[in-house]
SEPATOR-508575 format. One record per residue: x, y, z of N, C-alpha, C in turn. Coordinates in steps of 0.2 Angstrom, whole numbers, plus 5000, padded with zeros to 4 digits. Atoms other than C-alpha are relative to their C-alpha. Layout:
BEGIN
XYZXYZXYZ/...
***
This chain:
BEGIN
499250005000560153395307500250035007/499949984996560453395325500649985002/499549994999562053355323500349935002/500050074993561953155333499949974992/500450065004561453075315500849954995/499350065003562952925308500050034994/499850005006563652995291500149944997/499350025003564652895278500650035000/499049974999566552905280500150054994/499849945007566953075270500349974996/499550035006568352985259499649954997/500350045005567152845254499450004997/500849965000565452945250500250004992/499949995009565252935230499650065000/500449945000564853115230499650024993/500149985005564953115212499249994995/500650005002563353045210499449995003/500450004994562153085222499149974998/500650005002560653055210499250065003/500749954995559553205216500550074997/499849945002559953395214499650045005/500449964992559453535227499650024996/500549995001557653615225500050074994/500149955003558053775218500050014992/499950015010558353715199499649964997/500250075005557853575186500550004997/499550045007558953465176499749934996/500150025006558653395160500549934997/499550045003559553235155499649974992/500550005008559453185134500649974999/499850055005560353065123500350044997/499549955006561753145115499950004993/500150015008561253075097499450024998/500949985004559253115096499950065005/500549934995559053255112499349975001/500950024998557653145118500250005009/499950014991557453175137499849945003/500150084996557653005147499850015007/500249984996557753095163499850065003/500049944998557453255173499950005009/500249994990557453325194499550054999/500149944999556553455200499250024998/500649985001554853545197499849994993/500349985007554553515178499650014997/500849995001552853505178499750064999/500149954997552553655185500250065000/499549944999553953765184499950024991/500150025009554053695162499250044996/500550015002552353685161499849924995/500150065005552453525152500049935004/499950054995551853365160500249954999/500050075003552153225147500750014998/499249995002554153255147500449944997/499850064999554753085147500149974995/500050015006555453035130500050064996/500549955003554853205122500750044997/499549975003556053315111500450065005/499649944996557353425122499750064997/500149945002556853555110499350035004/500950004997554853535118500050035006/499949974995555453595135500450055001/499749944999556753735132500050044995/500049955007556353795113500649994996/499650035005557053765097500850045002/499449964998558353895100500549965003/499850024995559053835115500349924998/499750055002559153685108500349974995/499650025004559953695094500850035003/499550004997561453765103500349945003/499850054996561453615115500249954992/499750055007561553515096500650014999/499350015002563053575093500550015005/499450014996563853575108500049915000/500050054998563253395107500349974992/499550035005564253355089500750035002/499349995001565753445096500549955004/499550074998567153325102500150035008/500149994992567253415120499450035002/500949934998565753485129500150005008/500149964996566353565143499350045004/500549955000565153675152499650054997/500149945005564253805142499550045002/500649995002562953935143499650014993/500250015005561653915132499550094999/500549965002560354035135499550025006/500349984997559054125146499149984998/500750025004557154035143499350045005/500749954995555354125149499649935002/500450085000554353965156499250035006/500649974995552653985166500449995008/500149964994553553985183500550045002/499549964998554754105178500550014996/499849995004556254155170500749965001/499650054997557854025169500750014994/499350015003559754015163500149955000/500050065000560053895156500949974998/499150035003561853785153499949935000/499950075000562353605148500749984999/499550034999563753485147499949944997/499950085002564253325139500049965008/500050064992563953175153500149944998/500250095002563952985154499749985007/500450064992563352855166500549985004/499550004995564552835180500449954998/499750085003565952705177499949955007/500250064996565652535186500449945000/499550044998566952435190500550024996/499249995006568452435177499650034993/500249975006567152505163499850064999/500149925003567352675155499350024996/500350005005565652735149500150054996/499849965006565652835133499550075001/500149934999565153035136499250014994/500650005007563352995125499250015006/500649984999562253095136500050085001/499949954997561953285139499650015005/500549984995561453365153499850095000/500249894998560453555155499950015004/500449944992560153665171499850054998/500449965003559053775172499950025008/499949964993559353895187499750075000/500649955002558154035190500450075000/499749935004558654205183499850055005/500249944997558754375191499550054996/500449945003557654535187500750034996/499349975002558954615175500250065003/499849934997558654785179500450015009/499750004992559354745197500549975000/499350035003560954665191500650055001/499449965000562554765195500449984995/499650025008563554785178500649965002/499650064996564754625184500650024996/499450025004566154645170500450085003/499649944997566354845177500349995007/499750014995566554765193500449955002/499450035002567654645188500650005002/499449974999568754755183500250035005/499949954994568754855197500449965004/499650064994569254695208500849984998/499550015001570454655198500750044999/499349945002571554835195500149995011/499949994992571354815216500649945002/499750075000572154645216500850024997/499449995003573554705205500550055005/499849944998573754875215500449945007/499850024994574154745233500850005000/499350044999575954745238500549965000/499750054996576054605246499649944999/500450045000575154435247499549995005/500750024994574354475263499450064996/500349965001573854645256499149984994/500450035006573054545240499749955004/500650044998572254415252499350045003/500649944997571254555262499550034991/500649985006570754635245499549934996/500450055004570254475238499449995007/500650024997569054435253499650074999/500349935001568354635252499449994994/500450015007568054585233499449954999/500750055000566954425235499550025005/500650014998565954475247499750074999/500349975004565354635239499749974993/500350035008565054535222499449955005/500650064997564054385234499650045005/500349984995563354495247500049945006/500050034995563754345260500350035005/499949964993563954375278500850015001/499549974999565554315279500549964992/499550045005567154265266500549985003/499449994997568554195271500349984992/499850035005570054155260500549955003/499950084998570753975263500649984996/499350025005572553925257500149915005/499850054996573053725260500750014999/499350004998574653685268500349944997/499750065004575853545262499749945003/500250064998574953425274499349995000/500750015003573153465266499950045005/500249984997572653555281499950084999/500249915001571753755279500250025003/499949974998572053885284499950094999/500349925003571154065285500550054999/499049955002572554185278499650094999/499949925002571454345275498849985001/500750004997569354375281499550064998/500249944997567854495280499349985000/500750034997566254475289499750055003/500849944995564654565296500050025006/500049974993564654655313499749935004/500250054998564454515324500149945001/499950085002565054365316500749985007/499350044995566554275328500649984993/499450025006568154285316500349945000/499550055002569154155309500550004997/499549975000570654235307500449965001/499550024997572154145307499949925003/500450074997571153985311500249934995/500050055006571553805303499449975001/500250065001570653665299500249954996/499650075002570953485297500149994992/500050035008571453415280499249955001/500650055002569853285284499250045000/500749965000568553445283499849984994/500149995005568653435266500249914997/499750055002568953245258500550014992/499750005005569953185245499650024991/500550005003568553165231499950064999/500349915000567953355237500250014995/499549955006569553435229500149974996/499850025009569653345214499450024998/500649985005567753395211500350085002/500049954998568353565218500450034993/499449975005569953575205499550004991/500350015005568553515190499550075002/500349944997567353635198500050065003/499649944996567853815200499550035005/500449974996566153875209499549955003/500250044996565053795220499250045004/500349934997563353885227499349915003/500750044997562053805240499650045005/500349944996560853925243499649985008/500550024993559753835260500349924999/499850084999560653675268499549985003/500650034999559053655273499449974996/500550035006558253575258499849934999/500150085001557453425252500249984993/499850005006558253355237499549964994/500650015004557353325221500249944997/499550035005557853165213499949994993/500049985005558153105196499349965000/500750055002556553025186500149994994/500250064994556252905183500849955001/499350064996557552785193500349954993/499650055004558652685184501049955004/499550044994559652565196500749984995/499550025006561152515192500450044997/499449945004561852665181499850064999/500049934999562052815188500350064996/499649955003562352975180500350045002/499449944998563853065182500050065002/499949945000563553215189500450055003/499449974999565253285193500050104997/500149945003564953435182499350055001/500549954999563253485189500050045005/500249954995563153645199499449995004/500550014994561453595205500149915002/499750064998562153425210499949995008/500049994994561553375226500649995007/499450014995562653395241500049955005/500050054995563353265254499650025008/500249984995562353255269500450015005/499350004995564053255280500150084999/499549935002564453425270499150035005/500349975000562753485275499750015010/500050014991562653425293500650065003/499349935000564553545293499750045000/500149925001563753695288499650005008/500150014998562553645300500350035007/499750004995563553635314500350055002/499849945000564353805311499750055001/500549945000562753895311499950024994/499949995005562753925294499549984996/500450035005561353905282499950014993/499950015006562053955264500749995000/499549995000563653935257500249994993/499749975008564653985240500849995001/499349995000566453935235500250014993/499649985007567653995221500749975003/499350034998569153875219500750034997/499649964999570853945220500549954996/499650045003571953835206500550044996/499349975002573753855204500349934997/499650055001574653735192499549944999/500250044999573253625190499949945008/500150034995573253595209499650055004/500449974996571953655222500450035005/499749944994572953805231499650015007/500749954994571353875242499450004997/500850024997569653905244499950104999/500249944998568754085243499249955002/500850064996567153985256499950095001/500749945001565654115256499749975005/500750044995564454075272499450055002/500549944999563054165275499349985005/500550004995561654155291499549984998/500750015003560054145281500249994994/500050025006559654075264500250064997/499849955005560454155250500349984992/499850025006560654105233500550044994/499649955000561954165220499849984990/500450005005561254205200500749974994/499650035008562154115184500550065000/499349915003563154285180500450035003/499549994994563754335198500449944999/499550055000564354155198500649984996/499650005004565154155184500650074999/499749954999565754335186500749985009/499750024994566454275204500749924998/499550055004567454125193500650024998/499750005004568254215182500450075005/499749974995568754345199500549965001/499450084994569654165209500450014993/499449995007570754165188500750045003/499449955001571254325191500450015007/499750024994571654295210500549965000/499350055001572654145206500650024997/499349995004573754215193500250065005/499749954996574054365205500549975005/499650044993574454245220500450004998/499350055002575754135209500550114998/499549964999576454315203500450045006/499549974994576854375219500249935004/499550044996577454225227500849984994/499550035002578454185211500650064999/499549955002579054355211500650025008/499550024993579454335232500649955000/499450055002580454175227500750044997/499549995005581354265214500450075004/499249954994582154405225500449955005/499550054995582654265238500449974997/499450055005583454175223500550035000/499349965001584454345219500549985006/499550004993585054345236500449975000/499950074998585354175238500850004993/499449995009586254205217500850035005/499449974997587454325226500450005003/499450044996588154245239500449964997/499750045001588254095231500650044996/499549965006589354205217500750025004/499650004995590354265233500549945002/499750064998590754105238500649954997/499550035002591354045223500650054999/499449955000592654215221500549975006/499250034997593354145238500349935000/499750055000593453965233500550004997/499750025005594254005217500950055002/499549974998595554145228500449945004/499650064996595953975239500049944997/499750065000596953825237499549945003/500850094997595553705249499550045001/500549975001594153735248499649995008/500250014993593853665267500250055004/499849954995594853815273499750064999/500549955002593853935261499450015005/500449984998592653915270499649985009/499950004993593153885287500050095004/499949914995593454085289499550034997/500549945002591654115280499349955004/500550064996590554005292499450045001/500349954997589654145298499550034993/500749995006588754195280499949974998/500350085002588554015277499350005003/500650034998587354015289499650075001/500549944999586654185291499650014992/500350005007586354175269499449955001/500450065001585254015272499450015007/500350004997584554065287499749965006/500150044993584953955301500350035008/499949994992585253955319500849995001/499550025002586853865315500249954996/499950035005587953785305500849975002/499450034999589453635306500249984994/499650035006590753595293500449945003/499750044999591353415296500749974994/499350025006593053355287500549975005/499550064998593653195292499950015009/500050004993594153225313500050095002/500049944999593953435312499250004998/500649985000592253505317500050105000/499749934999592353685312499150034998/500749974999590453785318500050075002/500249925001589653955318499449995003/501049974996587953995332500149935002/500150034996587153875340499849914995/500250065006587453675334499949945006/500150084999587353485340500749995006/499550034998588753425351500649964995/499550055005590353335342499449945001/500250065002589453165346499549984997/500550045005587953185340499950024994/499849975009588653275323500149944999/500050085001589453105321499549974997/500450075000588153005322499350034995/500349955005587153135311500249984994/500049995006588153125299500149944997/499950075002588352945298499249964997/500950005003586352935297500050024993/500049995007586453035281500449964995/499750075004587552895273500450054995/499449995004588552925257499750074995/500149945003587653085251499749984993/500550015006586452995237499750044998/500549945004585153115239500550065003/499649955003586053275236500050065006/500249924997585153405248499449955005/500650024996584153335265499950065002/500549954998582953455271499449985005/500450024994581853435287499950055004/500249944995580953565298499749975005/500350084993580453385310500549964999/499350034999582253335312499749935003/500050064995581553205328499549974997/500550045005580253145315500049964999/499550045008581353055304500649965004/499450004996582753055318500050025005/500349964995582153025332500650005008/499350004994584153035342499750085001/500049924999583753235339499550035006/500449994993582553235353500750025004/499649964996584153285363500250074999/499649935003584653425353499450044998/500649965006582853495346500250075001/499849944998583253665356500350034995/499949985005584453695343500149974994/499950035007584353585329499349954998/500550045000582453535328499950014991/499950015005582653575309500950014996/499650005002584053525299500349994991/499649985007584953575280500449975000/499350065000586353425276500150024993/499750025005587453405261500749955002/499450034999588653275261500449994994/499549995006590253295250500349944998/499550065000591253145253499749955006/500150024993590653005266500449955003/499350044998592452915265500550055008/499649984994593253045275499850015008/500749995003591853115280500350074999/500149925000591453295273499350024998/500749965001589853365274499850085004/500349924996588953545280499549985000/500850034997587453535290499850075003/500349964998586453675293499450005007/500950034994585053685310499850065002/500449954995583653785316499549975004/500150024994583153795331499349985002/500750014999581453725338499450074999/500449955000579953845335499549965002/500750034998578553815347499550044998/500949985004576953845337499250005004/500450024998575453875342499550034996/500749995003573953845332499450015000/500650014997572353895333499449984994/500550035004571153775325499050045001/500550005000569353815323499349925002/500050064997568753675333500449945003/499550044999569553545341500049934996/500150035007570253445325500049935002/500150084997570353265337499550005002/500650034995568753285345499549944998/500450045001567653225335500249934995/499650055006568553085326499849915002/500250054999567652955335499149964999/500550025001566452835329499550005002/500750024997564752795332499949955002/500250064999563852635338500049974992/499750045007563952595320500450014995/499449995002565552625316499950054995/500149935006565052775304500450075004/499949964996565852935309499550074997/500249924999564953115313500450044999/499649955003565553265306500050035009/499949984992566353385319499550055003/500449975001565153475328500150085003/500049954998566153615338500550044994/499549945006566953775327500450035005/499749924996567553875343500649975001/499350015000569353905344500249965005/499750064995570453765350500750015001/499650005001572153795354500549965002/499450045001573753685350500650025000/499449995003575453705353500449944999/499850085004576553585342500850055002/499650004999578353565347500649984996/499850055007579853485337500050014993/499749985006579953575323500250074999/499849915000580753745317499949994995/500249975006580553845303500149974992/499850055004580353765286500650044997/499650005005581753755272499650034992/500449985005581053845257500549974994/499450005005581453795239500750024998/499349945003582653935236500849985004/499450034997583753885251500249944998/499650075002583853685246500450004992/499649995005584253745230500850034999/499149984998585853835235500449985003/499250044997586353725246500149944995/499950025005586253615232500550044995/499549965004587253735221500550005004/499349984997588653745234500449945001/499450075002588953565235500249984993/499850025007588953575217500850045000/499149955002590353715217500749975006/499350054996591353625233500149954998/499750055002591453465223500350024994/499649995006591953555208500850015001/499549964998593253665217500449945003/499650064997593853495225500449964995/499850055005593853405209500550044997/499549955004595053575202500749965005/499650024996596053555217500349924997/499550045004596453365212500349994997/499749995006596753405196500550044997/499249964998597953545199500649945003/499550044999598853415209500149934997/499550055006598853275196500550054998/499649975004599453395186500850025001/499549964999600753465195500449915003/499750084998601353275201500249974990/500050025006601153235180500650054996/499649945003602353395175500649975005/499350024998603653325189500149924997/499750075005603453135180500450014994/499850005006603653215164500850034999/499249984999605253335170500449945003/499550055000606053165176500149954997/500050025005605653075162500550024995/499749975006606453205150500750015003/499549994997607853215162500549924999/499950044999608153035161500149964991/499950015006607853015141500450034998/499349975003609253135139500549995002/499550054997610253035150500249944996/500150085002609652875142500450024990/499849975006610052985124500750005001/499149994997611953025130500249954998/499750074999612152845134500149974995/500050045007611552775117500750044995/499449985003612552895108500649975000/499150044998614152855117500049954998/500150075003613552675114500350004992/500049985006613252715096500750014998/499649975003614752815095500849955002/499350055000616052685102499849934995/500050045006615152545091500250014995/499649975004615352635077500849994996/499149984998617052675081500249934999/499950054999617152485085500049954993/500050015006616552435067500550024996/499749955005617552565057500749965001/499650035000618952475064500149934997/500150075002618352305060500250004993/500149995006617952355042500750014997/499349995004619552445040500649925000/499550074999620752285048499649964992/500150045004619652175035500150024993/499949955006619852305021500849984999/499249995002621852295023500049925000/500250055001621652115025500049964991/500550045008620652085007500650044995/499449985006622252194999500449954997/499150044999623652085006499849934998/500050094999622851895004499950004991/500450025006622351804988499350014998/500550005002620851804978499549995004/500650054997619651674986500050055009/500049964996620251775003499750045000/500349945002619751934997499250005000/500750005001618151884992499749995007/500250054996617851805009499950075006/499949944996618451975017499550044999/500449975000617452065009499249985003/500850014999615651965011499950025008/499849984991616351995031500050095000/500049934998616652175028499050034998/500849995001614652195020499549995005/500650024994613952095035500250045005/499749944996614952225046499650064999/500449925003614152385037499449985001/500750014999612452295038499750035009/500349984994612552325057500050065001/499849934999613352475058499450044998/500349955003611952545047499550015006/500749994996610652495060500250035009/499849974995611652585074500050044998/499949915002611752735064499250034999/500649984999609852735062499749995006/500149984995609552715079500450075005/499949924998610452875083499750044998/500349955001609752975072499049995002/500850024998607952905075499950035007/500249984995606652965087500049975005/500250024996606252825095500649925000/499350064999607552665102499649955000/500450085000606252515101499949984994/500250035007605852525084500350044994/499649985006606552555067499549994994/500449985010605952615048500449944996/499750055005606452455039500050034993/500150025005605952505025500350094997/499649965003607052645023500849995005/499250044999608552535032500149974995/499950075004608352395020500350044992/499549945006608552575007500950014999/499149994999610152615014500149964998/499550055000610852455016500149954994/499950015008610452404998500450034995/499649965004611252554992500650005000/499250004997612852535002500349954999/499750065004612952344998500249994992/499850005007612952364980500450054998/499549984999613952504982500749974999/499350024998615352414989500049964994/499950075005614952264975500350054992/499849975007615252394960499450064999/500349955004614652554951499349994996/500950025003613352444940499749965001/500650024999612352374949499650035004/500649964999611552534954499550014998/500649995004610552534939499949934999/500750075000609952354942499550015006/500450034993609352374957499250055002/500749994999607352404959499649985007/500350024995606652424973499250045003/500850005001604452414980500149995010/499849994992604752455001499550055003/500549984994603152485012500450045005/500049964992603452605029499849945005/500250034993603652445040500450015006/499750004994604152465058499949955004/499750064995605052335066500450025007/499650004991605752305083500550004999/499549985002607452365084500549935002/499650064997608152185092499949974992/500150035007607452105074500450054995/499749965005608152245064500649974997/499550034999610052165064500049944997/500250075004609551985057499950014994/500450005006608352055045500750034995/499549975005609952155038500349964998/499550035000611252025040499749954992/500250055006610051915029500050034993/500249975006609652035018500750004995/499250005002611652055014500049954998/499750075002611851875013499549974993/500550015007610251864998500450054995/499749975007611251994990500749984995/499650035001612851914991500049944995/500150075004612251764983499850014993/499949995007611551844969500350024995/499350015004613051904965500349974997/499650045000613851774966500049944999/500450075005612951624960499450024994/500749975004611451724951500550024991/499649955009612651834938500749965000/499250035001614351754942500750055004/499749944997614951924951499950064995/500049965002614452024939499250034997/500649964996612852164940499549974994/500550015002611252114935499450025004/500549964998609552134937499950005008/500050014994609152144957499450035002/500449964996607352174965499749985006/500250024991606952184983499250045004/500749955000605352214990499849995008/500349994992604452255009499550025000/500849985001602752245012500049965007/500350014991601752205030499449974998/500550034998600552095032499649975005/499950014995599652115047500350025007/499449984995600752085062500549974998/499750035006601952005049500250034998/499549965004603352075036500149954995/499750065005603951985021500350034995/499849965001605252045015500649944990/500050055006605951964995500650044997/499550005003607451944986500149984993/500250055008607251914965500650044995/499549975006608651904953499649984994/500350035007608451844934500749974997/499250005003610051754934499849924998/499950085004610451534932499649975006/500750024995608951524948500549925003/499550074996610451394959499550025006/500149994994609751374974500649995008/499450034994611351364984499750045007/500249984993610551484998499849965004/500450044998609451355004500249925001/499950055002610351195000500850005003/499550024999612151245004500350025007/499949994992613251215018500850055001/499449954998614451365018499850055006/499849984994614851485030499450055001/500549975004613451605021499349985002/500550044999612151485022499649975007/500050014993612351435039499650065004/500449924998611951615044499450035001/500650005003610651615035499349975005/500550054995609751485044500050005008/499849994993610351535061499650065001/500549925000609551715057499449984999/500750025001608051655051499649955007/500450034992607851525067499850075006/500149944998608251705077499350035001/500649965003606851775068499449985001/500650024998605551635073499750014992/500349975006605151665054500449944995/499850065006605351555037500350034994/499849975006606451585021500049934997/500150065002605851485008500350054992/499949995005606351504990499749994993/500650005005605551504973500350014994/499850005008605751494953499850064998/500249955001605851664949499550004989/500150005006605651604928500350054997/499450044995607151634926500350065007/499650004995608051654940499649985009/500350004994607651654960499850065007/500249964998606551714971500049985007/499950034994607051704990499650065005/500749974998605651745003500250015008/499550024990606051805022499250015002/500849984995604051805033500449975008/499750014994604351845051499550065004/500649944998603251925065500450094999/499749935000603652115066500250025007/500049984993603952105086500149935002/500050064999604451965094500849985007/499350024997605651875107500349944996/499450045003607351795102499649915000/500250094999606951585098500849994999/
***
């Protein structure tokens, strides 16, 4: 391992099956259904004692005990890791654990989880064991007691390398762009810190952390070994060994350690949420191995680390939130004190930006640029805000403004990150927050470009320098945290509310002035009908009376003639006088007009023919232009049965009104001598008749009542004049 030798590309290294396992253990592969061993690494021979393994009952090399556990971890439907047990064997004493496996998948086919695997890792002396669960706890009452999350990362590095005795620890948190970074250290007189130091997201590939997030411990006592492989070979289908702790490592990872000087190393994975947070990486100068019980004591340490971390960062989040709550709560108190919500918050620009924690901040509304601290020029606000378009996505967020948007190269000094909302992009109205460039300067643990170039055979070398490199990165300021884009998301929520109030005050107050000159205009239009009304009226009364004195002074046949004229005269009048008192002028209750004006015509006809007259009248409402016809006719069906039906004197009379539809049908049935003169004759009555009926766009047809006659008016219920 001198450092010069061509790896495979870390991303495309099938780590998961390396076929071999480091020296210091043996592994046992067996047939999940019978526990007959197919394969095994390692010294079995020797270490066992058993030289004829191959085939032979799992029970035969770790004892009936041991492997009746592994039975029924091999009937249970998962099989996770497990320990099983501790075995004495001639070359020593070992712990033992297993795991349900399969044969790796191979192309698109999944194989079925029907093999186990056992390790057998060599045990310590007991009596030289530190009681692990008292020291546990210890770490953990320490981990709780930390303040802070720097305080809790230093305790955590203090805590592992007491438990591992490694030279040095670091703890290792990834960034959003996979790349580490040492957050908290503690190491041996001597070592060269790593403080503060990154390394690249390609230290570690992608495969690593997904075995790292399966895998919470990792221990590789000497990268100086020779690996043992499986036996005997079996080409073709390899076993999965993802889940074995003694899993051989990548020659890429060991040439790393390599390279750092480094010849053990131990990690505990730091998972939050189902995702790979950090790293507590163990390194250590000389061989050093680490025993089943510390490692698993050191597992269940990283748990109790993780849940600490997420509680103190979610508990950091959640005071920023208060904050963040408060203002916001502020905010809306002055929207809801002002009428615009543009002007609210023209005289609070200054908490706007100091709440959210920017350098500055501009509120755009339409041709007004109204700013607080250090911002962009009017032209290139513009053209800023025209870039973020119609405000689809809700909350932009960038702490690499000239990343994205690469006009901001002019402006980075003070707007190398920028916080936008856009409200409206018709007018425009947006708020755009900006912070100012921060020149960073990273100090990586090597230079992370150096080594990034191939070999002669296109294969790349791991890196081989660790000494600090430093970078300074330009072009972006401070990031945007959750809690801030959430707010400002919540304020464009509360300034499109408070906008959308404000319009709706102003419909309203626009809808209340329609309404006051509507009601100003129907008391006007109400006046006018009356008077209308009140001179028709007036206009009939005279008619009726003139033909009243009239039917005194003439003869018989005159009289009679006067009167069918003074009947058709009251018919209208009635439907003037129900348009006054009615609420509405378009339309009319026929069916308590056709009431009246039945009662008033047979009235006028005589005393008995109140009690012939039957009547069967639906609530239909007609248009008040048809109302007039439909009366006149009705008169003239009554006239007739008067007057050809009985001979002028009372008899039976029934009138009916029913709707059908958008339709009326309105019927007139005597039981008298059934003449059809309505229909057939040509008097001045009948004429009428037929003129009103055309009016009406509608049919009157007549019928054999058995006896008498049955005359039929159907007409729409709304209609223009024909």
């Amino acid at each position: 391992m001198d450092g010069s030798t061509d790896l495979p590309l870390c991303d495309n290294e099938p780590i998961h099956i390396p076929g071999s396992i480091q020296p210091h253990g043996m592994l046992l592969v067996a047939t999940r259904d019978r526990l007959v061993v197919t394969q095994a690494a390692g010294e079995i021979e020797t270490r066992l004692g058993v030289a004829d393994w191959h085939g032979a009952p799992l029970g035969a090399l770790i004892g009936a005990a041991l492997a009746e556990r592994v039975q029924a971890l091999a009937e249970a439907p998962e099989g996770d890791p497990v320990y099983i047990g501790r075995i004495a064997a001639p070359g020593g004493n070992y712990d033992a654990s297993a795991h349900l496996a399969a044969f790796a998948e191979l192309g698109e086919t999944r194989r079925e989880t029907n093999l186990v695997v056992v390790e057998l890792e060599p045990a310590p002396v007991a009596e030289q064991e530190v009681p692990l669960l008292d020291a546990v706890e210890r770490r953990a009452r320490a981990f709780r007691r930390a303040n802070n999350l720097t305080a809790l990362y230093d305790a955590a590095a203090r805590a592992f390398r007491l438990l591992t005795g490694f030279d040095r620890v670091l703890v290792y948190r990834f960034n959003s762009d996979d790349a580490g970074q040492v957050v908290a250290e503690d190491l041996a007189p001597g070592l060269p810190s790593l403080m503060d130091h990154y390394f690249p997201a390609s230290d570690i590939p992608r495969q690593a952390r997904a075995l790292y997030v399966r895998n919470l411990s990792r221990v590789i006592p000497d990268i100086a070994y020779t690996p043992m492989p499986l036996r005997p070979t079996m080409p073709g289908v390899p076993v999965d060994m993802s889940d074995c702790c003694l899993r051989s490592v990548s020659p890429q990872h060991l040439q790393y350690m390599a390279n750092m000087g480094m010849r053990a190393s131990a990690s505990f994975s730091l998972v939050r949420d189902g995702t790979l947070w950090g790293l507590i990486a163990c390194h250590n100068l000389t061989p050093r191995g680490m025993s089943y019980d510390r490692r698993a004591a050191g597992r269940v340490l990283a748990g109790v680390l993780a849940r600490e971390i997420r509680a103190k960062e979610d508990a950091e989040f959640y005071r920023l939130r208060l904050r963040l709550r408060s203002f916001e709560d502020d905010v809306l108190r002055v929207l809801a004190r002002e009428d615009l919500p543009d002007a609210a918050l023209r005289d609070h620009l200054g908490e706007l930006r100091r709440a959210l924690g920017a350098d500055g901040v501009v509120m755009v509304r339409g041709a007004e640029r109204m700013r607080d601290g250090s911002c962009p020029e009017d032209a290139a606000i513009d053209a800023l805000v025209a870039w973020l378009g119609d405000g689809a996505e809700a909350v932009r967020a960038t702490d690499r403004l000239p990343d994205i948007y690469p006009p901001a190269k002019e402006f980075v000094a003070c707007g190398a990150g920028m916080l936008g909302i856009v409200l409206a992009a018709d007018e425009p109205w947006a708020v755009l927050w900006f912070r100012a460039e921060q020149i960073e300067t990273l100090r990586w643990a090597g230079n992370p470009h150096a080594d990034k170039a191939r070999g002669e055979s296109g294969l790349l070398n791991p890196r081989s320098s660790f000494a600090a490199w430093v970078e300074t990165v330009r072009g972006r300021s401070r990031r945007w945290n959750l809690a801030e884009t959430e707010a400002a998301g919540r304020l464009r929520e509360a300034l499109l509310d408070a906008r959308q109030a404000r319009r709706m005050t102003e419909l309203n107050r626009q809808l209340t002035d329609l309404l006051h000159d509507r009601t100003l205009l129907l008391r006007q239009k109400a006046f006018l009908v009356g008077e209308v009304n009140y001179r028709v009226q007036n206009s009939l009364e005279l008619v009726s009376g003139f033909l009243a004195m009239q039917a005194r002074t003439g003869d018989t046949a005159v009289k009679v003639a006067l009167d069918e004229a003074g009947r058709r005269v009251a018919a209208v009048a009635l439907v003037h006088r129900r348009l006054y008192r009615g609420e509405r002028v378009d339309v009319i209750d026929a069916g308590r007009y056709v009431e009246e004006l039945c009662t008033d015509t047979l009235a006028a006809m005589g005393t008995d023919w109140q009690a012939q007259l039957s009547l069967d009248l639906s609530p239909v409402r007609i248009s008040t232009d048809r109302a007039v016809p439909v009366g006149l006719v009705l008169t003239e069906l009554m006239i007739n049965a008067n007057k050809y039906a009985y001979g002028g004197n009372a008899g039976p009379l029934e009138v009916r009104l029913m709707e059908d539809r958008s339709r009326f049908q309105l019927s007139v049935a005597d039981h008298g001598v059934g003449l059809m003169h309505g229909d057939e004759g040509v008097g001045f009555g009948s004429r009428l008749m037929r003129a009103l009926v055309k009016q009406l766009g509608g049919e009157l047809r007549f019928e054999d009542n058995r006896p008498g006659l049955r005359a039929v008016l159907t007409a729409d219920l709304s209609g223009a004049e024909t």
